[in-house]
VOGU-3710 file (C-alpha; in Angstrom, 3 decimals, decimal comma):
1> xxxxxxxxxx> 0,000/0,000/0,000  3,412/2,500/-0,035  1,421/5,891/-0,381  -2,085/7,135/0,063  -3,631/9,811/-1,352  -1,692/12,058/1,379  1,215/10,972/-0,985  0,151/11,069/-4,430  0,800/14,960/-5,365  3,856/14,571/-6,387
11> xxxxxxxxxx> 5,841/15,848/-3,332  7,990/12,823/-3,495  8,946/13,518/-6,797  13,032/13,631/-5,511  12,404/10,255/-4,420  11,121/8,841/-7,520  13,932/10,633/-9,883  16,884/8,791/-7,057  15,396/5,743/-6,582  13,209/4,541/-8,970
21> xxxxxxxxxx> 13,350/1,201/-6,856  11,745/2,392/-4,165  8,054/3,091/-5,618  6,428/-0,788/-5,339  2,803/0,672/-5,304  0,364/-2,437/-4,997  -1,901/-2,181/-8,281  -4,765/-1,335/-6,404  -3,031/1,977/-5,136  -2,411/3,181/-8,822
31> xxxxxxxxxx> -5,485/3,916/-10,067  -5,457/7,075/-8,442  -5,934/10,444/-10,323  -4,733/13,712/-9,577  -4,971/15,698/-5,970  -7,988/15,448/-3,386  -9,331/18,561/-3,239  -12,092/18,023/-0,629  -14,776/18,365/-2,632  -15,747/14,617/-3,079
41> xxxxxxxxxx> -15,939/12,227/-0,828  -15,042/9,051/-2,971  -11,823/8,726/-5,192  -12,524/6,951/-8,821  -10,586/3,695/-7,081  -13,767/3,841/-4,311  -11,063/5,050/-1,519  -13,086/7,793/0,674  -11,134/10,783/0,325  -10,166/12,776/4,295
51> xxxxxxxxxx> -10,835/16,213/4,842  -8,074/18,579/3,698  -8,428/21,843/6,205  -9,508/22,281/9,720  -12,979/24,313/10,142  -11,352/27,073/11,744  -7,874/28,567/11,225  -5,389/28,192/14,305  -6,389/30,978/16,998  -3,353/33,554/17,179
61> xxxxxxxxxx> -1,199/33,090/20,897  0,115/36,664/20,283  -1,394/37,588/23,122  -0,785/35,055/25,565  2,202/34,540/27,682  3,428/31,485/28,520  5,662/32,823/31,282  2,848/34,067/33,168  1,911/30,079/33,510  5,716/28,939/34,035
71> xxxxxxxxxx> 7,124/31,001/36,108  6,093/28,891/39,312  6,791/25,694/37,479  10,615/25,365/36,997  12,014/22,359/37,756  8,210/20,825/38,158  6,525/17,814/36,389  4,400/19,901/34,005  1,721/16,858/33,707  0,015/18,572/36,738
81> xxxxxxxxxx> 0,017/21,570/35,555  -3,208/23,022/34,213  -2,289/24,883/30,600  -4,856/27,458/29,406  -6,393/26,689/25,965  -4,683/28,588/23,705  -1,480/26,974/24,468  -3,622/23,467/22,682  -3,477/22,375/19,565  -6,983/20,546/18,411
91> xxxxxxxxxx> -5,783/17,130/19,264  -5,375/14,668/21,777  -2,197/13,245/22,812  -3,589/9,767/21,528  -3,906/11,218/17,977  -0,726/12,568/17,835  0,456/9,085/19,028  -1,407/7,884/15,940  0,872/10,296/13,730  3,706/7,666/13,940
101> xxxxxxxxxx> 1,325/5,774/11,023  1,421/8,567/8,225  4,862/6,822/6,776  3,321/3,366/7,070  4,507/2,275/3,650  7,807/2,090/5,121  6,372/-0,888/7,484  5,059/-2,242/4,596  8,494/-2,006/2,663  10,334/-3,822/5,193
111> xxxxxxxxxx> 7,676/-6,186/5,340  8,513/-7,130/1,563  12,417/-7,108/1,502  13,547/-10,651/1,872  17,031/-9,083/2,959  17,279/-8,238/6,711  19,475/-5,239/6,458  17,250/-3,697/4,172  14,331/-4,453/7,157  16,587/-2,470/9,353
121> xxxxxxxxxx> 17,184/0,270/7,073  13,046/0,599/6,613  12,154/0,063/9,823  14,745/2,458/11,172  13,133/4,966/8,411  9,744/4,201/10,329  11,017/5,284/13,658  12,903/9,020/12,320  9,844/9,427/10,688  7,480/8,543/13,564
131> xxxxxxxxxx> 8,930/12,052/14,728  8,950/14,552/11,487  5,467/15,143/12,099  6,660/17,303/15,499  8,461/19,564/12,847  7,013/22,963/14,276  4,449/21,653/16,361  4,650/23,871/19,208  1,080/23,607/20,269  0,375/21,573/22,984
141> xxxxxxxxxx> -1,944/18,149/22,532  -4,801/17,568/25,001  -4,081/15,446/28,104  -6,059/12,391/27,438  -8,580/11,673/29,945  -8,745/8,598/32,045  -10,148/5,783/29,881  -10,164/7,758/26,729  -9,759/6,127/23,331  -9,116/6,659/19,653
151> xxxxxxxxxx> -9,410/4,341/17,002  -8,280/5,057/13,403  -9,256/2,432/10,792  -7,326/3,273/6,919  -8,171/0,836/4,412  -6,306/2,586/2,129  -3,210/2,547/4,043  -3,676/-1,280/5,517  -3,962/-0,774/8,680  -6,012/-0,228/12,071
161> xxxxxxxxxx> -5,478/1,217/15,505  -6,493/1,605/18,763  -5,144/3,551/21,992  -6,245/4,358/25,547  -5,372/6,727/28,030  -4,506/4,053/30,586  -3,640/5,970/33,715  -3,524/9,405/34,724  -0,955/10,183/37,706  1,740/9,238/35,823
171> xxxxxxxxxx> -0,069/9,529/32,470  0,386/6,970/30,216  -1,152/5,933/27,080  -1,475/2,353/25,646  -1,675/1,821/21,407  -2,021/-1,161/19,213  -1,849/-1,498/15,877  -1,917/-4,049/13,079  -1,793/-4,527/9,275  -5,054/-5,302/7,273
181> xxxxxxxxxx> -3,174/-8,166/5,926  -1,873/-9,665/9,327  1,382/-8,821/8,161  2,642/-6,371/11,095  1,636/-5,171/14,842  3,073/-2,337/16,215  2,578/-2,042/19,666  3,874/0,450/22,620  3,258/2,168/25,962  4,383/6,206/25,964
191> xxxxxxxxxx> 4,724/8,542/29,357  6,678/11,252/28,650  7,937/13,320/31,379  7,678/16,784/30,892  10,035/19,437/32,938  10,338/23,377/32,316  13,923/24,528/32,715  13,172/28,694/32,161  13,898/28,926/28,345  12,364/25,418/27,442
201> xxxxxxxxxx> 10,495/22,728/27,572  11,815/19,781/27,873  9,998/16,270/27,036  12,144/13,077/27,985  10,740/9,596/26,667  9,824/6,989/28,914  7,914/3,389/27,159  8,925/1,222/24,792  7,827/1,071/21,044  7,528/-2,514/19,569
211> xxxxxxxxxx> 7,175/-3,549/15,808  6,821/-7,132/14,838  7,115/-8,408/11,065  4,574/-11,444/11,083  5,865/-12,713/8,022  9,830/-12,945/8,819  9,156/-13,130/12,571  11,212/-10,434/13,521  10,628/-8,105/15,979  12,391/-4,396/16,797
221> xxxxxxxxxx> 12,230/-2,215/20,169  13,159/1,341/20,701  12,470/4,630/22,888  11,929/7,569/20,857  14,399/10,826/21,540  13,752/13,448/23,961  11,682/16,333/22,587  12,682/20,164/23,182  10,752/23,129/22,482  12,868/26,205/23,329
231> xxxxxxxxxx> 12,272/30,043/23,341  8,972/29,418/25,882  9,552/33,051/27,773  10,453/34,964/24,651  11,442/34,690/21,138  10,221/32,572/18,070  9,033/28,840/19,528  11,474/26,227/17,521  11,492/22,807/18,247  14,218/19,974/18,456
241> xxxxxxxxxx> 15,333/16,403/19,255  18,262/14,880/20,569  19,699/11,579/22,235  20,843/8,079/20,996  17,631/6,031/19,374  18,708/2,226/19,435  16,388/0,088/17,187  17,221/-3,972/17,704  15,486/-6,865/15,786  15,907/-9,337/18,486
251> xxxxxxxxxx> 15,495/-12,239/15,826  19,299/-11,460/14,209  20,887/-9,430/17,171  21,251/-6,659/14,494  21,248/-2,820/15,850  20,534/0,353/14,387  22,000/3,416/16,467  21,142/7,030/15,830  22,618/9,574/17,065  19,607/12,706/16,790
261> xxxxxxxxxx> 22,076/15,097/17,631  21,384/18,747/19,838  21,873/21,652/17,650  25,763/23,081/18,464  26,932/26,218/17,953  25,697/27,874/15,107  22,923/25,601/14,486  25,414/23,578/12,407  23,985/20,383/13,916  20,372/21,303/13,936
271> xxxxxxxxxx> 17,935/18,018/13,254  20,874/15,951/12,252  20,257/12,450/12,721  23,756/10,121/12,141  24,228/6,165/12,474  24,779/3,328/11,774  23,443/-0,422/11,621  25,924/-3,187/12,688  25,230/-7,406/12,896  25,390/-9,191/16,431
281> xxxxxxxxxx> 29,315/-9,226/15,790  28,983/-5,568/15,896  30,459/-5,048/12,686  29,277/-2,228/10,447  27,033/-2,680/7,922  25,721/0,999/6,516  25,565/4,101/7,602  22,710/6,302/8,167  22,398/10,114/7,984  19,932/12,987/7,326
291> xxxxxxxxxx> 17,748/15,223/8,902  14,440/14,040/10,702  12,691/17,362/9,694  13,690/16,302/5,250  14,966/13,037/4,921  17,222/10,059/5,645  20,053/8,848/3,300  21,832/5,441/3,879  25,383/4,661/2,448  28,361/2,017/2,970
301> xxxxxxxxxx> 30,684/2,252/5,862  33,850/3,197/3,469  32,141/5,564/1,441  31,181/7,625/4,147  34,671/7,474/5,867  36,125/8,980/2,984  33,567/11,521/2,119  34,022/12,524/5,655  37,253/12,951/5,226  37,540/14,692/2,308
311> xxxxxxxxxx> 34,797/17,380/3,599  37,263/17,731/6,540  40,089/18,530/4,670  38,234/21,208/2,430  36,472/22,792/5,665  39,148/23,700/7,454  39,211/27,596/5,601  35,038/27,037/6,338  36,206/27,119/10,251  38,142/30,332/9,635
321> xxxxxxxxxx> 35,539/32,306/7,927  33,386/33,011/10,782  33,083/36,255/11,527  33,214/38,403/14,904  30,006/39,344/14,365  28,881/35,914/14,151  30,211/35,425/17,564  28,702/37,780/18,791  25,446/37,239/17,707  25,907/33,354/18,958
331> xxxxxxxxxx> 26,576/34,999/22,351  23,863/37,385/22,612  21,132/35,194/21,441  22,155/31,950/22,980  18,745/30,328/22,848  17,629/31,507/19,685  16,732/29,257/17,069  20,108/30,083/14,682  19,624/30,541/10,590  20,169/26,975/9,042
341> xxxxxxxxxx> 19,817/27,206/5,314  21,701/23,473/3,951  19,644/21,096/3,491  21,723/17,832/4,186  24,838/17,116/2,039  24,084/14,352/-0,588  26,897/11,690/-0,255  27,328/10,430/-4,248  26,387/6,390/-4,108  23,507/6,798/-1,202
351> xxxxxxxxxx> 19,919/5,413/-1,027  17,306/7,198/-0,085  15,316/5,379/2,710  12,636/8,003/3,683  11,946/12,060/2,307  9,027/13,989/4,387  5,473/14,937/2,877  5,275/18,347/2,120  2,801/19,834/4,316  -0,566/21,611/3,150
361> xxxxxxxxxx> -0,079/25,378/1,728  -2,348/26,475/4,680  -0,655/24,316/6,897  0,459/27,297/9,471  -2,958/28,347/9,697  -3,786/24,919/11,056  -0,843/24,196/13,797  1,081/23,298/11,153  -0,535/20,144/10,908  0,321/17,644/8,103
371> xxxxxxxxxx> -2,394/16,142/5,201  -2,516/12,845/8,064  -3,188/14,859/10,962  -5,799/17,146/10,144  -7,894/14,433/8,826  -7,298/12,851/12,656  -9,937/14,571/14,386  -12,837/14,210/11,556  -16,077/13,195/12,718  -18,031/11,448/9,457
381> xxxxxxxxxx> -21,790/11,515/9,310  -22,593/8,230/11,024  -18,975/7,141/12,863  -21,155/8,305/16,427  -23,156/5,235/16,084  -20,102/3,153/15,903  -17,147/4,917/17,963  -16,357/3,918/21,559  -18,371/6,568/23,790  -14,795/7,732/24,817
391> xxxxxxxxxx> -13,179/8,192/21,412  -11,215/11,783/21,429  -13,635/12,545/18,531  -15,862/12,794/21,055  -14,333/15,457/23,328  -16,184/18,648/23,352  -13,504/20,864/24,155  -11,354/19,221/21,365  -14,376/19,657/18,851  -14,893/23,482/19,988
401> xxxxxxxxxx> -11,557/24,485/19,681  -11,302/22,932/16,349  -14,132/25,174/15,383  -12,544/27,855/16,515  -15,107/28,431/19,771  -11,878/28,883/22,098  -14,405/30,312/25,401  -16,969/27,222/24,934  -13,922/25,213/24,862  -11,931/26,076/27,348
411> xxxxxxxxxx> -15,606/25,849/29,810  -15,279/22,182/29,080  -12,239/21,725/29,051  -12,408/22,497/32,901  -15,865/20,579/32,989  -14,093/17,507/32,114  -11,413/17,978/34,162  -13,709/18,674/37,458  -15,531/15,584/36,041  -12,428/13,343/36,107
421> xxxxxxxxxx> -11,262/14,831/39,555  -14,398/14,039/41,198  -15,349/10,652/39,848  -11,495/10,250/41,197  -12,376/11,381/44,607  -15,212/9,044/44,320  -13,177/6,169/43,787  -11,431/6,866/46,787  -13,838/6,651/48,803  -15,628/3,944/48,048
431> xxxxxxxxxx> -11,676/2,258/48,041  -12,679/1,402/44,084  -9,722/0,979/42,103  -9,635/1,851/38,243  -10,070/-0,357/35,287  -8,108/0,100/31,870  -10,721/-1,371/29,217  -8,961/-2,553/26,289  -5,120/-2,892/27,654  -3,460/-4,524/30,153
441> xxxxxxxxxx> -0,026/-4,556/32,126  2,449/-6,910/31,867  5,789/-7,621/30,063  7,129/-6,634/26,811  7,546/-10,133/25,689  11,127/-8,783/24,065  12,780/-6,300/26,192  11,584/-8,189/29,341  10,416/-4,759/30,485  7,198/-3,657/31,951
451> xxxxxxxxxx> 4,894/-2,791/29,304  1,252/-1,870/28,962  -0,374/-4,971/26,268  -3,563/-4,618/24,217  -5,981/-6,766/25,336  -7,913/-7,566/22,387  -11,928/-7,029/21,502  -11,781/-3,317/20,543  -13,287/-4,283/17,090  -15,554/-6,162/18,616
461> xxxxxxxxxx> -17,612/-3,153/19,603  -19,259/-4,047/22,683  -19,189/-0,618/24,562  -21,481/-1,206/27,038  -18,898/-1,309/29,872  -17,157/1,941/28,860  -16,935/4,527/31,070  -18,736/8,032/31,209  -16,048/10,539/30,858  -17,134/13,413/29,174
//
């Protein structure tokens, strides 16, 4: 199923020029025809086509300060912290977990490649990608709710999933996922801890993600990188990621490592992601390289050691050429996000292993969402009748703000969380302790780790257990 109509405009035209071998659309996927425009519903293939803008554009933050609600919070877990509305984007954190699916045909490349280094190189594609979609996301997603749930069912893209918000204090939310065609689960628990250190925000990953290939019974674990958004006080929000990603398939003993490295002086560093992928004899087999926020290269060990050493020897005047001014700039405006205008430095003999959608012309106007994530929140004539009671589709202060009523939607947003604080206190005194629906914890059969595991039924639909949470 490599691309859906989120794909098909053209955007990864690069890609196609490159590496021709890349593009193994299924033949049902090809009898697509031009751009969705959003003004029909069904594609000539019979594919329903997703919403393409947001009913209201993003409401401006201008005049809202952030330090105002930070001030007393430095140092503090900012998961109890109660964030006005405007500081929101329209989305729950469980549909920006779903996110990690919008470069799904990269599952379903390394579910074809009979080669297990080329699995690696694909699945460790999946996981840089899994965070692109942060690129300049500086809203904040909703806390989920106790027991809340999204499901996302793409036919188009061969796939379903489910998540819950599982518990609250810490929060932690629960997915599943699985291929149309039983040939992939991916699988995870994710409860980030989020700490304000003056200038930034800082969001360290705690969980572990899981992907299983069915067909080659492999499976890979890895934590995702910590998450930074600097410049919270003053100065233009930018966004970045950094820390060592390792990705094993625990059938070979093969490891990717990526380095997403912080952004150095002069920005030179900025969203660089570097790597490599070596056998259980830890020998190297490729190296990886590229940006998260444009695209990821891959390239043999040797090739890259000598390009790298050739770009050393013809940098050194580079070094010398910056100026005192530059300095000085560097100094004054420490935490500023600095000017970064390469893109990243084609190595001659590389493969391209992933290249970003191009967001929506209007994206900015709708928290810079991507084509996949504004069609998240889209309530279809009909899907009431067959959603989970708690699905974030559901949420009224989600659904306001997405249609641009920020003061009805910032009323329930403190209904529902006076709702989930008193059915809480209510718990407590009756000494009745919570039940997670559709996951459960145990152990990540891999890692050996705790881990929260889907229970199974969702699809099912028998809701008449759920709770009443909004």
């Amino acid at each position: 199923t490599g691309f859906d109509s989120d794909n098909s405009s053209g955007d990864f035209s690069e890609a196609n020029h490159k590496v021709p071998e890349m593009l193994d659309l299924d033949p049902h996927q090809s009898s697509r025809t031009g751009k969705h425009n959003g003004e029909t519903e069904i594609q000539e293939n019979g594919i329903k086509r997703h919403r393409t803008s947001l009913p209201a554009p993003m409401f401006s933050r201008s005049d809202f300060s952030v330090w105002s609600i930070l001030k007393k919070c430095i140092g503090l877990e900012l998961s109890k912290i109660t964030m006005p509305i405007v500081f929101n984007e329209p989305l729950s954190f469980l549909q920006r977990i779903t996110e990690y699916m919008e470069h799904i045909y990269l599952i379903n490349k390394a579910c074809s490649h009979a080669d297990p280094l080329e699995r690696m190189q694909a699945v460790a594609a999946f996981a840089v990608s899994a965070v692109a979609s942060q690129w300049e996301r500086t809203g904040k997603p909703f806390n989920p709710l106790l027991g809340e749930t999204y499901e996302l069912t793409r036919e188009d893209l061969g796939f379903r999933f489910i998540s819950e918000q599982v518990s609250h204090h810490p929060p932690i939310s629960a997915f599943y996922s699985e291929g149309l065609n039983k040939d992939f689960i991916f699988h995870g628990s994710i409860y980030p801890k989020l700490k304000f250190w003056g200038k930034s925000i800082e969001a360290e990953p705690r969980g572990t993600i899981t992907l299983e290939l069915l067909k080659h019974n492999e499976a890979y674990t890895w934590t995702n990188p910590t998450c930074c958004v600097h410049n919270v006080i003053i100065g233009k929000l930018w966004l970045e990621q950094y820390g060592v990603v390792e990705i094993v398939n625990h059938s070979t003993g093969d490891k990717c490592v990526l380095n997403f490295k912080p952004c150095g002086l002069f920005g030179k560093e900025l969203h660089r992601v570097e790597g490599y992928i070596q056998d259980k004899h830890r020998k190297k087999l490729c190296v990886i390289y590229g940006k998260w926020t444009e695209c990821l290269w891959c390239t043999d060990p040797t090739t890259y050691e000598t390009y790298k050493k050739s770009e050393k020897r013809g940098g050194e005047q580079k070094k010398k050429s910056v100026s005192e001014e530059d300095i000085k700039s560097e100094n004054d405006e420490a935490d500023d996000m600095p000017e970064v205008q390469d893109t990243v430095q084609f190595i001659p003999g590389s493969k391209l292993l992933w290249r970003i959608n191009c967001r929506p012309p209007n994206s900015s106007q709708m928290y810079n969402f991507t084509s996949f994530a504004v069609s998240l929140n889209e309530l279809e004539k009909g899907m009431e009748a067959i959603l989970a009671p708690t699905d974030c589709r559901l949420r009224p202060d989600i659904r306001n703000m997405e249609n641009g009523n920020m003061d009805v939607a910032s009323k329930e947003k403190e209904r529902l969380e006076e709702k989930q604080r008193a059915a809480r206190k209510e718990r407590a005194k009756d000494e009745v302790e919570w039940h997670t629906r559709w996951f459960h914890q145990g152990t990540n059969p891999y890692t050996g780790t705790p881990d929260w595991l889907y229970s199974g039924g969702y699809f099912d639909r028998n809701f008449s257990d759920c709770p009443d949470i909004y």
